[in-house]
C-alpha positions as CSV (number, residue, x, y, z in Angstrom):
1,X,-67.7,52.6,-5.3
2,X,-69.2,49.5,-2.8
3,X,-66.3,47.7,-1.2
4,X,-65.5,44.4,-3.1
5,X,-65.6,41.2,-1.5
6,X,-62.7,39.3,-1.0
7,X,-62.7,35.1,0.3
8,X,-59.7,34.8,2.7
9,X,-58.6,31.4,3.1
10,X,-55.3,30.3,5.2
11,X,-54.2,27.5,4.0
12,X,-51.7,27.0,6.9
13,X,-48.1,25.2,6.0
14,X,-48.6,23.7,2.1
15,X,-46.2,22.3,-0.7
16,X,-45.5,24.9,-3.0
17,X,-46.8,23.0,-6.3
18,X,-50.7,22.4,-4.5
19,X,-50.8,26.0,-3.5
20,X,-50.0,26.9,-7.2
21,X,-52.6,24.4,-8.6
22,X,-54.9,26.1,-6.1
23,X,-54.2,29.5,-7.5
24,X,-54.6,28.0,-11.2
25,X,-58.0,26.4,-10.4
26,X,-59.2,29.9,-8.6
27,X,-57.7,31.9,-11.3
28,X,-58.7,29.9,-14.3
29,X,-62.5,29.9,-12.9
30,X,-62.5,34.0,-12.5
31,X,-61.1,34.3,-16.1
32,X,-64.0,32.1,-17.7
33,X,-66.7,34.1,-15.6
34,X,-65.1,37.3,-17.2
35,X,-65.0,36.1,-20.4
36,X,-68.8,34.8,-20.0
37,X,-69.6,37.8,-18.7
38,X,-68.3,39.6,-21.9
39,X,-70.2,37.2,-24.1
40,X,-73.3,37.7,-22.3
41,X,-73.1,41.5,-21.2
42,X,-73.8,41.2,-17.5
43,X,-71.5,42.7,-15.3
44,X,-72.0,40.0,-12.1
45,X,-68.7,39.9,-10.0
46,X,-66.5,37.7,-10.0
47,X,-65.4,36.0,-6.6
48,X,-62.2,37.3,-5.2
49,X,-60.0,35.6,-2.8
50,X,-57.0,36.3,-0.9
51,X,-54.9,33.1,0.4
52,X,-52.4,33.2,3.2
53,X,-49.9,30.1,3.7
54,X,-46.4,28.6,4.3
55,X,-44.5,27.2,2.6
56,X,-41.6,24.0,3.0
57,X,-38.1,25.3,1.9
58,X,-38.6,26.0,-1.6
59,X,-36.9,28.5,-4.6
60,X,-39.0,29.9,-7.0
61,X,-37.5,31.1,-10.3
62,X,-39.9,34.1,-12.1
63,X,-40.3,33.5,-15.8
64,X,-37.0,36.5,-16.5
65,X,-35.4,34.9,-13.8
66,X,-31.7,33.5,-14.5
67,X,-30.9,29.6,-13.5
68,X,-27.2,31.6,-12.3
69,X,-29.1,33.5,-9.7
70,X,-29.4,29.9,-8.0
71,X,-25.9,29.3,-6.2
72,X,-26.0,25.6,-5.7
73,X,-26.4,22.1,-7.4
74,X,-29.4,20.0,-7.5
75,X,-27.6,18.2,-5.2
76,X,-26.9,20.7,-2.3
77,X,-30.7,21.5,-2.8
78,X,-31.7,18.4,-1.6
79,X,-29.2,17.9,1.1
80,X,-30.9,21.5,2.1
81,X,-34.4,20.0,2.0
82,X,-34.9,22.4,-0.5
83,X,-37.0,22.2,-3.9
84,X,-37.0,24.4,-7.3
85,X,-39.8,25.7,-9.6
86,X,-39.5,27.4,-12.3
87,X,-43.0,29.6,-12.1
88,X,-44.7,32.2,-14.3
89,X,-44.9,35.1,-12.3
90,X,-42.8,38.0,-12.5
91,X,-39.3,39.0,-11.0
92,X,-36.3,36.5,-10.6
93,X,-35.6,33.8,-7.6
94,X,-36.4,34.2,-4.3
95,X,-37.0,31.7,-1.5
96,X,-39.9,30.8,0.7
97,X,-40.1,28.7,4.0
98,X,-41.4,28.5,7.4
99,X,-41.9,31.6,9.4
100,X,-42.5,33.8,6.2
101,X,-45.7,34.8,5.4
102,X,-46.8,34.2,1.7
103,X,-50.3,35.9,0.0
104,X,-52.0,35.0,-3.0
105,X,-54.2,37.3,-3.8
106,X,-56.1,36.3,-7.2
107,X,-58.2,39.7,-8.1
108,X,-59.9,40.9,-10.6
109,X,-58.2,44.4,-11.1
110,X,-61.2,46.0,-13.4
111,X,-63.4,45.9,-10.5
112,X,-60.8,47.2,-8.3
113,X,-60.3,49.5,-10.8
114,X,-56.5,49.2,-10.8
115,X,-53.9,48.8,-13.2
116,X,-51.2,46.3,-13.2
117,X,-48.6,49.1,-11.5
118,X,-51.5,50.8,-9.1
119,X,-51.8,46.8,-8.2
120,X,-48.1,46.2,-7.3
121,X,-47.8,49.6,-5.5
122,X,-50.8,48.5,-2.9
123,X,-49.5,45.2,-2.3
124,X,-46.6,47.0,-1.3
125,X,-48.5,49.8,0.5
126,X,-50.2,47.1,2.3
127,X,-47.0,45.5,3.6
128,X,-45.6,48.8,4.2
129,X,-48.4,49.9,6.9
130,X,-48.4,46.8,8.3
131,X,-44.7,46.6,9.1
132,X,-45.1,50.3,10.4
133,X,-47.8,48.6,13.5
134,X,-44.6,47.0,14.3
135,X,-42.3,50.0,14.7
136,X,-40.4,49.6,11.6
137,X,-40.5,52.1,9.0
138,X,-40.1,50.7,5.1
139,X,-40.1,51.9,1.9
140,X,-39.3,51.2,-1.7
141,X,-36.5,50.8,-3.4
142,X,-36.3,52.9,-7.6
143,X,-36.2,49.9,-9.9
144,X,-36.7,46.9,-7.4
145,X,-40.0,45.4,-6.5
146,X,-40.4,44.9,-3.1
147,X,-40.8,46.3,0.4
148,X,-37.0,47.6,1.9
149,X,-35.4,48.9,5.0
150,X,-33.1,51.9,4.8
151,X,-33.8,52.2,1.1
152,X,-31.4,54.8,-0.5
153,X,-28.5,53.8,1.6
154,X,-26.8,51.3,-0.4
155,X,-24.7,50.4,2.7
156,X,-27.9,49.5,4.7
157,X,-30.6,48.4,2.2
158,X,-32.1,45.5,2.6
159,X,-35.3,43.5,1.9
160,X,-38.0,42.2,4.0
161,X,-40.8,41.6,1.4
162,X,-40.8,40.1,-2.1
163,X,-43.4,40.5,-4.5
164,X,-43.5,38.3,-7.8
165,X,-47.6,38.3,-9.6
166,X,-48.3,37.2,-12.6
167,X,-52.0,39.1,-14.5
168,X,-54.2,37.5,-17.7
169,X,-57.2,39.2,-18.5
170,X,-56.8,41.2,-15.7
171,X,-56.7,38.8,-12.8
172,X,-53.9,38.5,-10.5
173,X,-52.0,35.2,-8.8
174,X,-48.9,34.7,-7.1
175,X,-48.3,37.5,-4.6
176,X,-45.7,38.7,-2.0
177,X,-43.5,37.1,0.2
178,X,-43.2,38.9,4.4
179,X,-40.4,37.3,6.3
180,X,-41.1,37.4,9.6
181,X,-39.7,34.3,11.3
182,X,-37.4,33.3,8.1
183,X,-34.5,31.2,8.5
184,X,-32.8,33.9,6.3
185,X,-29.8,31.2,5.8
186,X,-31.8,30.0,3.0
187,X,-31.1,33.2,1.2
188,X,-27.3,32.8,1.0
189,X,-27.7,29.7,-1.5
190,X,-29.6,32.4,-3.6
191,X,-28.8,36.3,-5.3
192,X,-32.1,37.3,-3.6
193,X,-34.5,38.6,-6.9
194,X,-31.6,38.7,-8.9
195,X,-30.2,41.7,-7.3
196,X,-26.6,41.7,-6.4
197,X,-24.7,43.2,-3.1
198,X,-28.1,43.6,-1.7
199,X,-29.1,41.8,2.2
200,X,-32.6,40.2,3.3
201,X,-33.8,40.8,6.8
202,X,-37.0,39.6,9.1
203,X,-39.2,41.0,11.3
204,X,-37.9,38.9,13.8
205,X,-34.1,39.9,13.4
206,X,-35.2,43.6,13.0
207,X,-37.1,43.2,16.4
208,X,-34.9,40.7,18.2
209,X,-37.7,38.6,18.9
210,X,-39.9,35.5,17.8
211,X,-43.2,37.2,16.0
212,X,-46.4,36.1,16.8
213,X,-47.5,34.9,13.4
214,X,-51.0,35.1,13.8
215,X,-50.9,38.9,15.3
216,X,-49.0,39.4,11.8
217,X,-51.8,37.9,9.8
218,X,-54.6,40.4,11.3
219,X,-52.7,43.1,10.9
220,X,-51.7,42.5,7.5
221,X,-55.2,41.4,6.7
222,X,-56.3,45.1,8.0
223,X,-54.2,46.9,5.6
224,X,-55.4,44.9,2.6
225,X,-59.3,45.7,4.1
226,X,-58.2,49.9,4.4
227,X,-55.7,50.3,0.8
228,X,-57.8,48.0,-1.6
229,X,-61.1,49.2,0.1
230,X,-62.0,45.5,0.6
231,X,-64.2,43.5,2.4
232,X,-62.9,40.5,3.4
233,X,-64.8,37.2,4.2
234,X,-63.5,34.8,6.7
């Protein structure tokens, strides 16, 4: 199969509602083409992308997600310089924020040939190798989406990468979450995805050191070229 060709765009340190009517726009556009193509019976490809950002201190609440899994008032939220929104990906509330690197891949699985599982599984292989160039070995954890440290030990677990997507038609949005230089304080207004008992980490508290965000963005975008058998277009 030829390698599929993937836009990258970074679109550096954005609010979180432009970056989801970003997605929207470049989702909506691959859906119609698919559909077209349907209609028509040509097979032309749509244009993939893959969008890396930042985002201001911001909660996002999946579409299962629980209001309750959000530990303070409207009020506290803005005294935290925080917003809320209430999205329509999968998975419960997590947090994003400076120093944590957020993907939006928007795909079109068929021509990957994936499913909607294989999908999640390489976004989390991808993280996986990625934090393994740094020393640090991950896995996952049975019934929790996500990349983890020490999973299996409930005493150590903890989580390092989120993934929330949403798929129509068989094109993905939304994406996964890599704390790297996180202000992980942000997580204690929060029960992380929903999950009780369990911790959040960062690169840079597993490492003990501030992490060159750039270096994190070649290496990750390496892994996405060598799991999905990309080829990405800067």
């Amino acid at each position: 199969m030829c390698e599929q060709k993937v836009v990258f765009r970074n679109l550096g340190l954005i609010d979180y509602e432009k970056a989801w009517d970003y997605q929207e726009k470049l989702f909506d556009q691959m859906v119609v083409a698919k559909q077209k193509n349907k209609e028509t019976g040509k097979h032309k490809s749509s244009e993939n992308y893959l969008l890396f950002c930042e985002h201001p201190h911001v909660y996002t609440l999946g579409k299962s997600g629980k209001d309750s899994n959000l530990l303070i008032n409207e009020e506290m939220l803005r005294s935290k310089g925080a917003a809320l929104y209430r999205t329509d990906r999968g998975g419960d509330i997590t947090y994003h924020g400076p120093g944590q690197l957020v993907g939006y891949p928007i795909l079109d699985l068929d021509a990957f040939r994936l499913s909607v599982k294989n999908y999640i599984f390489n976004l989390e292989e991808v993280i996986i190798r990625s934090l393994r160039e740094f020393g640090l070995e991950t896995g996952w954890l049975k019934g929790a989406a996500g990349v983890w440290l020490d999973a299996g030990d409930p005493l150590k677990e903890r989580k390092i990468c989120s993934i929330g997507v949403r798929t129509s038609h068989m094109v993905s949005m939304h994406g996964f979450a890599l704390n790297v230089n996180t202000n992980l304080d942000y997580f204690d207004y929060i029960i992380p995805c929903g999950i009780k008992g369990k911790s959040v980490t960062s690169l840079q508290k597993e490492l003990g050191r501030k992490i060159d965000m750039q270096e994190v963005h070649e290496i990750v975008q390496q892994q996405f070229r060598e799991v999905f058998k990309l080829e990405i277009i800067l």
